[in-house]
Steps between C-alpha positions, in 0.01 A plus 500: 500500500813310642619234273821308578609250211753227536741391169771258502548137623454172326735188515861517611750192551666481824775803536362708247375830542162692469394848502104567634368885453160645639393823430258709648238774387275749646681560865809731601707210486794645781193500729527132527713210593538206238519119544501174328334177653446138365332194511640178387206224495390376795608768732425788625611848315805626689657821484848553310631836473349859606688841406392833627496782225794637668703137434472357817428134504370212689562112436241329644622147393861374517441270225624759218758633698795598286292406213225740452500900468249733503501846355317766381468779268253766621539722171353169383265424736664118495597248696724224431660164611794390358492137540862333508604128541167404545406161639209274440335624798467789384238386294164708556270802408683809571258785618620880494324701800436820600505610873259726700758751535912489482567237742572125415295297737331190439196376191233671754672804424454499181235722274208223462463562147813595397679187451632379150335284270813257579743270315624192514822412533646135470817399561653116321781346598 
C-alpha cells in the first residue's frame, strides 16, 4: 500500500525560512517523479516545483523563483522544499505528489491517490 506523508510547515514571518519533507512508502521510489503543489484560499491549487528521481526539475510558477528549492533523497524515499525568504503569499496548504511515472507534468499527472495529507503554511508580515 502506497502511503506518502507530509511533515513540516506552520507559521513563518516574512523572510524567514521553512523546511517541508514528504516521504513515501510502498513504491520503488526512483520509478517516479516528485512534486509539490499548493493552494492558498480562494484559488485554485497550482503547481510549484517537480524533480525527476534523477534531479531534474521543473518550476511551474515563477513566484518562488530564487526562493524555493526542491530536492530529494532517494535512499530516503523523501522529498523536500526548502522554503527561503518567504512572503505572505506564500501562505497555503502545501501538497507533496507523486507522478505516474518520472516525468514532471502537470496535477493530472499525478497518482490520484497518492497525494499528501498536506500542510499549511502561513506566512506574517
Amino acid at each position: 500500500q502506497v502511503k506518502v506523508m507530509q511533515s513540516g510547515g506552520g507559521q513563518v514571518q516574512a523572510g524567514g525560512s521553512l523546511r517541508l519533507s514528504c516521504t513515501t512508502f510502498g513504491v520503488t521510489y526512483i520509478d517516479y517523479a516528485m512534486g509539490w503543489f499548493r493552494q492558498a484560499p480562494g484559488k485554485e491549487r497550482e503547481g510549484v516545483l517537480c524533480i525527476t528521481s534523477q534531479g531534474r526539475i521543473t518550476e511551474y510558477t515563477d513566484s518562488v523563483k530564487g526562493r524555493f528549492t526542491i530536492s530529494r533523497d532517494n535512499a530516503k524515499n523523501t522529498l523536500y522544499l526548502q522554503m527561503n525568504n518567504t512572503e505572505p503569499g506564500d501562505t497555503a496548504m502545501y501538497y507533496c505528489a507523486m507522478f505516474l511515472d518520472d516525468y514532471c507534468r502537470g496535477a493530472e499527472a499525478v497518482r490520484a491517490p497518492d497525494w499528501g495529507q498536506g500542510t499549511q503554511v502561513t506566512g506574517f508580515s
